[in-house]
C-alpha positions as CSV (number, residue, x, y, z in Angstrom):
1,X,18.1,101.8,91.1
2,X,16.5,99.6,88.3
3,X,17.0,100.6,85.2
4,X,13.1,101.7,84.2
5,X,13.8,104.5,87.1
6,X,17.3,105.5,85.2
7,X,15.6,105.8,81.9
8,X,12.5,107.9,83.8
9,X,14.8,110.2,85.1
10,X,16.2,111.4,81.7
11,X,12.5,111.6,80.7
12,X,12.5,114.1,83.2
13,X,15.3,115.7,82.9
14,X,13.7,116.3,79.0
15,X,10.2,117.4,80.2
16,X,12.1,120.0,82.5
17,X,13.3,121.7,79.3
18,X,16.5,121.5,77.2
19,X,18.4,124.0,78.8
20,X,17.9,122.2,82.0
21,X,18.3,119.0,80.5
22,X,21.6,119.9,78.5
23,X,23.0,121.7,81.7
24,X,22.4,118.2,84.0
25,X,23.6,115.6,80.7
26,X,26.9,118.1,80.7
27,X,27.6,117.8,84.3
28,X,26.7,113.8,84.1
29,X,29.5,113.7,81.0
30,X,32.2,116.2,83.0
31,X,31.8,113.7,86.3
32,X,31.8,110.9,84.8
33,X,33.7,109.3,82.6
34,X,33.1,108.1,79.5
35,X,29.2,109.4,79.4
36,X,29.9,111.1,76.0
37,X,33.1,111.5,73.8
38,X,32.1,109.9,70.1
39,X,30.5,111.1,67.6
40,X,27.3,110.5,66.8
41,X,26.2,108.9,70.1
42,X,27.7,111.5,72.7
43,X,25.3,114.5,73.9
44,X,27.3,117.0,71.7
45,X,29.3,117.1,68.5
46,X,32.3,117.2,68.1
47,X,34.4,120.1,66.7
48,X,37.7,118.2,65.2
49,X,37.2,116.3,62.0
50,X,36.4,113.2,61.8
51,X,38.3,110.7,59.3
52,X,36.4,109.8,56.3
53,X,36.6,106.0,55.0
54,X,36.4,105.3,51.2
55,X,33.4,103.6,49.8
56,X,32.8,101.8,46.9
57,X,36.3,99.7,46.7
58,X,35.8,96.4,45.1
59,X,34.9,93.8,47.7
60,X,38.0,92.3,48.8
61,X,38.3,88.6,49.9
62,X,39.6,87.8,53.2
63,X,42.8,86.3,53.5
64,X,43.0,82.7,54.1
65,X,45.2,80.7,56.9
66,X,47.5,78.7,55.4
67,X,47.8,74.8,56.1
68,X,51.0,74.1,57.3
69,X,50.1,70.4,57.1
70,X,50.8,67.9,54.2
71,X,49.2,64.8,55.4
72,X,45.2,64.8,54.1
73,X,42.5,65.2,56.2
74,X,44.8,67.7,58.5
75,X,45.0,71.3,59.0
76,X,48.1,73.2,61.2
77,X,48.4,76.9,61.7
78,X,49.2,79.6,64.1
79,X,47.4,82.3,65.2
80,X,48.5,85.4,67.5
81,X,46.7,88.1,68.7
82,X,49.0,91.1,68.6
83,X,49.3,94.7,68.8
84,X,49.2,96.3,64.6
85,X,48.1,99.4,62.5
86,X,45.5,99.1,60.2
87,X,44.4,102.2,57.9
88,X,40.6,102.7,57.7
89,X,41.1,106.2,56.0
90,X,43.1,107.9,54.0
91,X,46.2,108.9,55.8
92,X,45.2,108.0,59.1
93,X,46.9,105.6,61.4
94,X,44.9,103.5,63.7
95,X,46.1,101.3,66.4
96,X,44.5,97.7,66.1
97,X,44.5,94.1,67.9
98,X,44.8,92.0,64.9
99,X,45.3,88.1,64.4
100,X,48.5,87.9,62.7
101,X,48.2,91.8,62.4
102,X,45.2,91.8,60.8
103,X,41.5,92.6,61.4
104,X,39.4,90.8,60.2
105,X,41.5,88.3,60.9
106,X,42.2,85.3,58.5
107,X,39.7,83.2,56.8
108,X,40.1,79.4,58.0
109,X,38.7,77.1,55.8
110,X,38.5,73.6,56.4
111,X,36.2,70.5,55.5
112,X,34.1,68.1,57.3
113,X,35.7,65.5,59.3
114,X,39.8,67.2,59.6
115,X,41.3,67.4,62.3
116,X,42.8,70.9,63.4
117,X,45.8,72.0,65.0
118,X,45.8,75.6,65.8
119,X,48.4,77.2,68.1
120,X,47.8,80.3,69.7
121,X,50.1,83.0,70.8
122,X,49.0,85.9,73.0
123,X,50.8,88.6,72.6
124,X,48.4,91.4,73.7
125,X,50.7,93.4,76.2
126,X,49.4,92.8,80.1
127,X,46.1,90.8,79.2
128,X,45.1,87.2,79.3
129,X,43.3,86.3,76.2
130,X,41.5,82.9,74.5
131,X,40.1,81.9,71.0
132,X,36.5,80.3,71.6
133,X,35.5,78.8,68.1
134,X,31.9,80.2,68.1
135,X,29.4,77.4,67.6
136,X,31.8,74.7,66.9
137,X,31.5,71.1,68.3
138,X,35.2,70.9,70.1
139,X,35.9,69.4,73.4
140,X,35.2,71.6,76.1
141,X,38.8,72.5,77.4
142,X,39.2,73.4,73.4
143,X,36.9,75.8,73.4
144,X,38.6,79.3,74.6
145,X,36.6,79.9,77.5
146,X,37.2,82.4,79.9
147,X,38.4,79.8,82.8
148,X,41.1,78.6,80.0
149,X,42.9,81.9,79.6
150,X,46.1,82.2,77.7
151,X,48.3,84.8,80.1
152,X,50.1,87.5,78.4
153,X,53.2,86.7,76.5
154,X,51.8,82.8,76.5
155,X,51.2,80.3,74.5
156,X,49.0,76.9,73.9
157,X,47.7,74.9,71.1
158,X,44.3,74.1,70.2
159,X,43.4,70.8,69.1
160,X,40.1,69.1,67.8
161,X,38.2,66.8,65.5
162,X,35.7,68.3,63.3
163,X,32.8,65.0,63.1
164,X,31.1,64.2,60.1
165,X,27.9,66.6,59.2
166,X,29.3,69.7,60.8
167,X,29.7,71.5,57.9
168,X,28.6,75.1,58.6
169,X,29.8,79.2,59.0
170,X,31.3,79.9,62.3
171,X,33.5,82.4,63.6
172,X,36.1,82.7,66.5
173,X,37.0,85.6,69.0
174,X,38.7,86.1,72.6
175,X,36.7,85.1,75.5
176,X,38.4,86.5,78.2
177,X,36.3,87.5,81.5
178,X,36.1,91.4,81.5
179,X,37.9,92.2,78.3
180,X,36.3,90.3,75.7
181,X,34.2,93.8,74.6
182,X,37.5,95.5,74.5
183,X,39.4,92.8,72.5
184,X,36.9,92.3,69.8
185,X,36.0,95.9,68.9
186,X,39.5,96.6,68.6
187,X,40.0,94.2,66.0
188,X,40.6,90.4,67.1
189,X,37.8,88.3,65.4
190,X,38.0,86.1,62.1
191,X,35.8,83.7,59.6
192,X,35.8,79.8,60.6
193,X,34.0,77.9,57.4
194,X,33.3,74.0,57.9
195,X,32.7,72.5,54.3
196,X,30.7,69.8,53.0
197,X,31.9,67.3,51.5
198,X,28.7,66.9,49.2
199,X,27.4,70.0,49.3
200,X,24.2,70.8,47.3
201,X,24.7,74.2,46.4
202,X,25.9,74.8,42.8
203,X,29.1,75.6,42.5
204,X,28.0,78.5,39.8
205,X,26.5,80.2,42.7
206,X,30.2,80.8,43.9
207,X,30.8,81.3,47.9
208,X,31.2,84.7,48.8
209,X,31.9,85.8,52.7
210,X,30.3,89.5,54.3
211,X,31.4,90.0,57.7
212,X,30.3,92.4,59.5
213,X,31.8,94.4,61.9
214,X,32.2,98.1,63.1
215,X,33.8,101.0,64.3
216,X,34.8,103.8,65.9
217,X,37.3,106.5,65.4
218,X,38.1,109.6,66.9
219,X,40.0,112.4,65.0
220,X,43.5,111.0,65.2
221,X,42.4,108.0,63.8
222,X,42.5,105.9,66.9
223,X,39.9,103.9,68.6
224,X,38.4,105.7,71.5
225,X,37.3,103.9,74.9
226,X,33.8,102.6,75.4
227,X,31.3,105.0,77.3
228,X,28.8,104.7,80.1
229,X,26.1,104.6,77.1
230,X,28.5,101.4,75.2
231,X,28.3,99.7,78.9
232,X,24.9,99.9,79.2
233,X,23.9,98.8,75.6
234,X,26.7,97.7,74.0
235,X,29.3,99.2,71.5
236,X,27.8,100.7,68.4
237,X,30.3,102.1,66.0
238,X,29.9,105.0,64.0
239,X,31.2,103.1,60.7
240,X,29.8,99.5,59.4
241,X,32.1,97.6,57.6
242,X,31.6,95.1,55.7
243,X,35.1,92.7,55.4
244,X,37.0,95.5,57.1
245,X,35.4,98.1,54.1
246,X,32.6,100.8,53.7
247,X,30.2,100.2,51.6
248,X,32.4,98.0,48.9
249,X,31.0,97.0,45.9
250,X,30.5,93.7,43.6
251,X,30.3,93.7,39.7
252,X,27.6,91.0,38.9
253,X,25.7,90.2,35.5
254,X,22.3,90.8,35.2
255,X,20.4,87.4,36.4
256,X,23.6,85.6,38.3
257,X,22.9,84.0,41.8
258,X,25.8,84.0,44.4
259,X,25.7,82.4,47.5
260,X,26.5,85.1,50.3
261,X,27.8,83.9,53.7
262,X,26.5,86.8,56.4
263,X,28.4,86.8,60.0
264,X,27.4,89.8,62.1
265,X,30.6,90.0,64.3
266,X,29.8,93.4,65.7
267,X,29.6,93.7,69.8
268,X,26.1,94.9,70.0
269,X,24.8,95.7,66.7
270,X,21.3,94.4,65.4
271,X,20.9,94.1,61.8
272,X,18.0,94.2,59.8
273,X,18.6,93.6,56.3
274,X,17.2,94.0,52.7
275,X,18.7,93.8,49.4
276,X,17.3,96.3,46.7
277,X,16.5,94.9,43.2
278,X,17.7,91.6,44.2
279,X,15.9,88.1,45.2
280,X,16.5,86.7,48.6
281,X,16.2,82.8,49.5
282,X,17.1,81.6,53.2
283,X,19.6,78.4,52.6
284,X,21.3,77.9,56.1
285,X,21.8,79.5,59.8
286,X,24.5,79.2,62.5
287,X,24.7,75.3,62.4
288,X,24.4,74.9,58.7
289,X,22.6,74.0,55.6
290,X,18.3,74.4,56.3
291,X,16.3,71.3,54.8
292,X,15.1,73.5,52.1
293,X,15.8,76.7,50.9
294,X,12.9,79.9,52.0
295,X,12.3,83.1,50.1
296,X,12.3,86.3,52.4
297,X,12.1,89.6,52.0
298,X,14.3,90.4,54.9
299,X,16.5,89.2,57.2
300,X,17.5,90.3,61.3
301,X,20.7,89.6,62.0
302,X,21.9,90.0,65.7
303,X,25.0,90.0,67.2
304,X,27.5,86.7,66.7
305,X,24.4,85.1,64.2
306,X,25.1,83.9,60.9
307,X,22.8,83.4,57.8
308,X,23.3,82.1,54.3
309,X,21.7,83.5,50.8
310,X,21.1,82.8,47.6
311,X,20.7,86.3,46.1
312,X,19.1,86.2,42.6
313,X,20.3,89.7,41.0
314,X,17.7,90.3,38.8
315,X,17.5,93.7,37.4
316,X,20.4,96.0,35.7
317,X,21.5,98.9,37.8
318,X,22.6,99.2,41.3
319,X,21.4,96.4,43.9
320,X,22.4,97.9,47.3
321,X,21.9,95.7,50.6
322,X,20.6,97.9,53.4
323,X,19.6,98.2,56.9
324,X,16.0,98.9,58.2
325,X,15.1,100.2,61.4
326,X,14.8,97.6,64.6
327,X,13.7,99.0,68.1
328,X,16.2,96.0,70.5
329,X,15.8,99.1,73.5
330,X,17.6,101.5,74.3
331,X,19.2,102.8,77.2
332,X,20.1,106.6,77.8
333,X,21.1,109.3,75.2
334,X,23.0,109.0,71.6
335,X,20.6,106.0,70.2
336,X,22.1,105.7,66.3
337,X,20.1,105.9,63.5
338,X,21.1,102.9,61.8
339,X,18.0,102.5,59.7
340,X,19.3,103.1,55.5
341,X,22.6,102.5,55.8
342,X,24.0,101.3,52.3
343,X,26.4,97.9,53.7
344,X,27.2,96.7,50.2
345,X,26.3,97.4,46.4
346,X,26.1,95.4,43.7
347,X,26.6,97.2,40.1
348,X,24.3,94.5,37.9
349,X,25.2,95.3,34.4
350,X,23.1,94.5,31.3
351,X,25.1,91.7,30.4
352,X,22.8,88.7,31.2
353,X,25.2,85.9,33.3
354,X,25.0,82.2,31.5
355,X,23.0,79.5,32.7
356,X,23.6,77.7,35.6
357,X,22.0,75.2,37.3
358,X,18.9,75.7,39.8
359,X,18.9,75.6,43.5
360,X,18.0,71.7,44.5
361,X,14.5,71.7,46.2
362,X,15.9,69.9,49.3
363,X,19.2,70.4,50.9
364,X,19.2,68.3,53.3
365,X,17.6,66.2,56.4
366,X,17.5,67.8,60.3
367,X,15.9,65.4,62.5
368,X,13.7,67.1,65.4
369,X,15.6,66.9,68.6
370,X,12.0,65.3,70.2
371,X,11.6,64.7,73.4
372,X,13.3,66.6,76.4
373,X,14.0,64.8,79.7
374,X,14.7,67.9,81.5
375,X,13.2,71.3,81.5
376,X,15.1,74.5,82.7
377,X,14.4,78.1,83.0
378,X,16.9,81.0,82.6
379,X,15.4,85.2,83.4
380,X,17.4,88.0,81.9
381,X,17.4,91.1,84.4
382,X,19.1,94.1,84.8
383,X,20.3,95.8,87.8
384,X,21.1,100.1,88.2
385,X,21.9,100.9,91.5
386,X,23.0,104.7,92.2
387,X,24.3,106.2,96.1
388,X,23.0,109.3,96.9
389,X,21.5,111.7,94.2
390,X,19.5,109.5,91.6
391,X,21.4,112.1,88.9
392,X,24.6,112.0,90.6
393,X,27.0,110.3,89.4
394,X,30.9,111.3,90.6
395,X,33.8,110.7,88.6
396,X,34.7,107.1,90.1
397,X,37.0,104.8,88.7
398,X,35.3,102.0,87.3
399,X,35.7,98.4,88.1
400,X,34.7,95.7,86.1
401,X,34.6,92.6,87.9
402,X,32.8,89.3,88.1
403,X,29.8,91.3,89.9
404,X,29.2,94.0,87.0
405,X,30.5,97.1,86.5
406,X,31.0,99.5,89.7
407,X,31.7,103.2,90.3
408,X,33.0,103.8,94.1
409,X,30.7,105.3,96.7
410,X,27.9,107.6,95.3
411,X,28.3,106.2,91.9
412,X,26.7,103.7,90.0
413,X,26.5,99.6,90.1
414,X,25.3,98.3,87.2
415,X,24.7,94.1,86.5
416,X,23.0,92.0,83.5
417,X,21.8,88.9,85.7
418,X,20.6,85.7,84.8
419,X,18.1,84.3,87.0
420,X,19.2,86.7,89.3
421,X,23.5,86.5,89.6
422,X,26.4,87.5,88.0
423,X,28.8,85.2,86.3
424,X,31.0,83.0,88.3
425,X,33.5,81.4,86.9
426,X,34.1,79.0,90.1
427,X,30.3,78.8,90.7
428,X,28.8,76.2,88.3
429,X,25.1,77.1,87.6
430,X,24.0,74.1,85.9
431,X,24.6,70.4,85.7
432,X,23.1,68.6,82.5
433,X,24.1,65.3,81.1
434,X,25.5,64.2,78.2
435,X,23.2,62.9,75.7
436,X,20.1,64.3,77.4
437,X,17.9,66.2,75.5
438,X,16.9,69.6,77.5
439,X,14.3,72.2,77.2
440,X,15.8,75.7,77.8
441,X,13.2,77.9,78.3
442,X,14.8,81.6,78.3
443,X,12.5,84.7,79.5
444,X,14.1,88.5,78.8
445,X,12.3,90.3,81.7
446,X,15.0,93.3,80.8
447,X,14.2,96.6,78.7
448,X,15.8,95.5,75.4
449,X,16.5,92.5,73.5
450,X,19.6,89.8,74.0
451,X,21.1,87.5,71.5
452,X,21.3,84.2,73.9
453,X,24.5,82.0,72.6
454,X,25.4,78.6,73.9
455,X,28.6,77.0,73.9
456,X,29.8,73.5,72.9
457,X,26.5,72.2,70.9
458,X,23.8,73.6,68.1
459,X,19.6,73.8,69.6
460,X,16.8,73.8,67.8
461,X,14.1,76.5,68.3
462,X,11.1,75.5,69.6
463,X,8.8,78.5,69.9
464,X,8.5,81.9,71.0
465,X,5.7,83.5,73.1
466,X,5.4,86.7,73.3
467,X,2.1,89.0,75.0
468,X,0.8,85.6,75.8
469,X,0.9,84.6,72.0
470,X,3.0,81.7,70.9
471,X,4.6,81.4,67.8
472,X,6.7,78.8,65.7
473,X,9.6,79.5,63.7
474,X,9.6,79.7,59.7
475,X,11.5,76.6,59.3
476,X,13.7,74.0,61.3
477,X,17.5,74.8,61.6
478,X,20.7,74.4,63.4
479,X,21.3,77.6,66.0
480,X,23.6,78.5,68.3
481,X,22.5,82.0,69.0
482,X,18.5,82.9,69.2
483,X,17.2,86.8,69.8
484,X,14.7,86.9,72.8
485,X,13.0,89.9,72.8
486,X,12.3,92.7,75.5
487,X,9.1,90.8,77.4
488,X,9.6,87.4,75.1
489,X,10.1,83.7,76.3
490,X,12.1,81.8,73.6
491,X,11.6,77.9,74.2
492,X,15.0,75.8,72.6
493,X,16.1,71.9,72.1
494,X,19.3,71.4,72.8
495,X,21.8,68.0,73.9
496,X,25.3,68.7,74.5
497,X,27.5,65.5,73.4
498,X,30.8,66.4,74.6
499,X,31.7,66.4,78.7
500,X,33.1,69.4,80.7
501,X,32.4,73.5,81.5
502,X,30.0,75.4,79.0
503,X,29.1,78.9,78.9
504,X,25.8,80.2,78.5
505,X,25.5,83.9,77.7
506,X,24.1,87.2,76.2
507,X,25.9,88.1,73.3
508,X,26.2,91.6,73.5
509,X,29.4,91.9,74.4
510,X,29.4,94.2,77.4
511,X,26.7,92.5,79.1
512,X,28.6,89.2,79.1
513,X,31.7,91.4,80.5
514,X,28.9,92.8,82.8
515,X,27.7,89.3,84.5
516,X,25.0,87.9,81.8
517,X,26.9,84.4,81.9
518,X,26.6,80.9,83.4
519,X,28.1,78.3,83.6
520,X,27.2,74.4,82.1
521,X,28.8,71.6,83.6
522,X,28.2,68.6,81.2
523,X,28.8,65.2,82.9
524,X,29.8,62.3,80.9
């Protein structure tokens, strides 16, 4: 069954009345598992208390990795992913996957042109595990992906060059086939900053990191399993946390600019953004600095994208950066409201901050990709098949494997294709070489919107058409993650430089557990 005739089915199950409806959503939660169960996105609310996180704690920093190396121009560290407790709210307990027991995990910060020397320990109990170092230029058996997994109780080293003019804000996660969802919403992903060595930014403006992320508890404090509803459109968490807090809080003079690093490290969470009684101007993406800076009024923010700011506080009083409402598609019951949620507040007093320095007119050069030698075409689909019953769904165990998400006999199948197959990770899907120049064109002929991420190389975004309309994008920029809209074509320049496997994929987190992956081989 495709999933247009899912979603009609619940439209009918609502026109038949909500008695009817709740009585057939009921025996779809009791048969199968996982249909309801959190707060605020199930089919009925809880009766236990839920725990209730703090807000308005000072903004903490993120702990940094420490360089274990001397020499210059060299950075050593260790990372494990491990079993710990972290403590969200007051007197509650919750059981975590942290790097180095803690989530976020540590900032790394490193400059242009080091070379890095990170070994990983995987100590999650009975699952393989990798750390792919989202958006960065590292060989391609350095890059944590899934075919490179790091068994249980295992460890390797990661080791790579960072080349001149890479300087940007990326981030690093697991990338393990089937549990890379799992792993990340419990708690294993961190901040991987690439300085400039002449960067153009004041250094007034400061450099200040929000990540993103969210979650979920149940009454006990721990983190409950995903749902049907979390398979189909991705975890959304009840809480948004901002650097692991709720809602924290900067003290700022009135008139002081700070640059604000934004990483949206959620599984499946879009974010549309606006800052109240504060001045916004667009300085760099994924893949660094833009050529000049761009006032906006408001930013989206999809999953595993990045964006940096120059945020002009202008006005006394509270300055409070909040979401608006974005329609991606959604897919069943328990759609959140995410729409005036207060992420971070900034408490601008009256004191006016001294002078400092404006923001250079021109940041820097990006040289248009041009030409592309080879043209290639990638369709986002989605796939709903149900056995007998279109409403009945029996309480199967679900398998995740290579081929989606499956419920035995009379159940339900469930894939997010490209171009019409699940991920392989023996089947290679594409062969491109290096140095070529390629036009992607990617077409989302699903019912809600992807984040498309590449591995192994920044693209350049070319257009988008949309309702037979084409459009160009505000300004040219580094990316390594584009949204493509429900019905959209998105048209990208991109050249891989580097030989071996990459991944291509949606970036909602489920789907690429679900089979919305391919692979890249890159030949030298």
């Amino acid at each position: 069954m495709q999933r247009r005739t899912f979603l009609a089915g619940l439209a009918a199950l609502a026109a038949a009345g909500p008695a009817t409806a709740q009585m057939k959503m009921d025996g779809m939660k009791h048969d199968m598992p996982g249909m309801g169960g959190q707060a605020g996105h199930d089919m009925g609310a809880s009766t236990n208390a839920m725990p209730v996180l703090p807000e308005g704690e000072p903004l903490r920093d993120l702990t940094r990795l420490a360089n274990e190396s001397t020499a210059p121009g060299s950075f050593r560290a260790k990372l494990a992913a491990e079993p710990a407790v972290a403590r969200f709210a007051e007197g509650v307990d919750t059981p975590i996957l942290g790097y180095n027991g803690m989530s976020p995990g540590p900032l790394i910060e490193v400059n242009e042109g080091d070379s890095i020397e990170i070994e990983f320990a995987n100590d999650i109990p009975g699952e393989e595990s990798t750390i792919h170092w989202h958006g960065m230029p590292v060989p391609a058996d350095q890059d944590g992906n899934p075919m490179d997994a790091v068994a249980s109780g295992s460890a390797r080293t990661y080791a790579f060059d960072l080349p001149e003019g890479s300087a940007a804000p990326y981030w690093y996660h697991p990338h393990p086939h089937g549990k890379t969802a799992e792993q990340v919403y419990r708690g294993l992903a961190g901040i991987f900053i690439v300085k400039s060595k002449a960067d153009p930014i004041p250094i007034e403006y400061g450099d200040t990191v929000l990540m993103f992320t969210d979650l979920r508890l149940a009454a006990d404090g721990t983190m409950p399993p995903s749902t049907m509803v979390d398979q189909m459109n991705g975890r959304v968490g009840d809480h948004l946390l901002v650097n692991g807090q709720k809602n924290p809080s900067l003290a700022l003079q009135f008139g002081e600019k700070r640059r604000l690093r934004l990483f949206n490290a959620t599984n499946a969470r879009y974010l549309r953004l606006a800052f109240e009684n504060a001045n916004m101007v667009v300085i760099g993406t994924d893949g660094g600095l833009l050529e000049a800076p761009v006032p906006v009024d408001e930013i989206l923010l999809t999953p595993a994208e990045r964006v940096e700011l120059i945020v002009t506080f202008e006005k006394p009083g509270a300055a409070i950066l909040r979401t608006l409402d974005y329609e991606r598609g959604w897919m069943g019951p328990g759609k959140p409201e995410d729409a005036g949620l207060a992420l971070l507040t900034a408490n601008v007093s009256e004191t006016p901050a001294d002078p400092v320095p404006s923001l250079p007119e021109k940041l820097r050069s990006i040289t248009p990709l041009g030409t592309a030698e080879v043209t290639r075409r990638f369709v986002f689909t989605e796939k709903m098949e149900m056995g007998s019953g279109a409403m009945s769904m029996g309480s199967h165990d679900m398998d995740m494997g290579s081929g989606g998400m499956a419920m035995g006999a009379g159940g339900m199948k469930m894939e997010f294709l490209i171009n019409g197959v699940a991920f392989d990770m023996n089947r290679v899907d594409v062969v491109s070489k290096v140095g070529d120049v390629e036009l992607w064109e990617v077409v989302n002929q699903s019912d809600m919107d992807h984040p498309f991420h590449v591995h192994g190389t920044q693209f350049q975004v070319v257009e988008h058409e949309l309702s037979g309309k084409v459009t160009k994008p505000a300004y040219l920029s580094w990316k390594d993650t584009v949204n493509v809209v429900q019905g959209e074509t998105v048209r990208l320049l991109l050249r891989q430089d580097q030989p071996g496997r990459r991944m291509y994929h949606c970036h909602i987190l489920e789907h690429e557990d679900l089979g919305m992956m391919g692979v890249v081989d890159v030949q030298a």
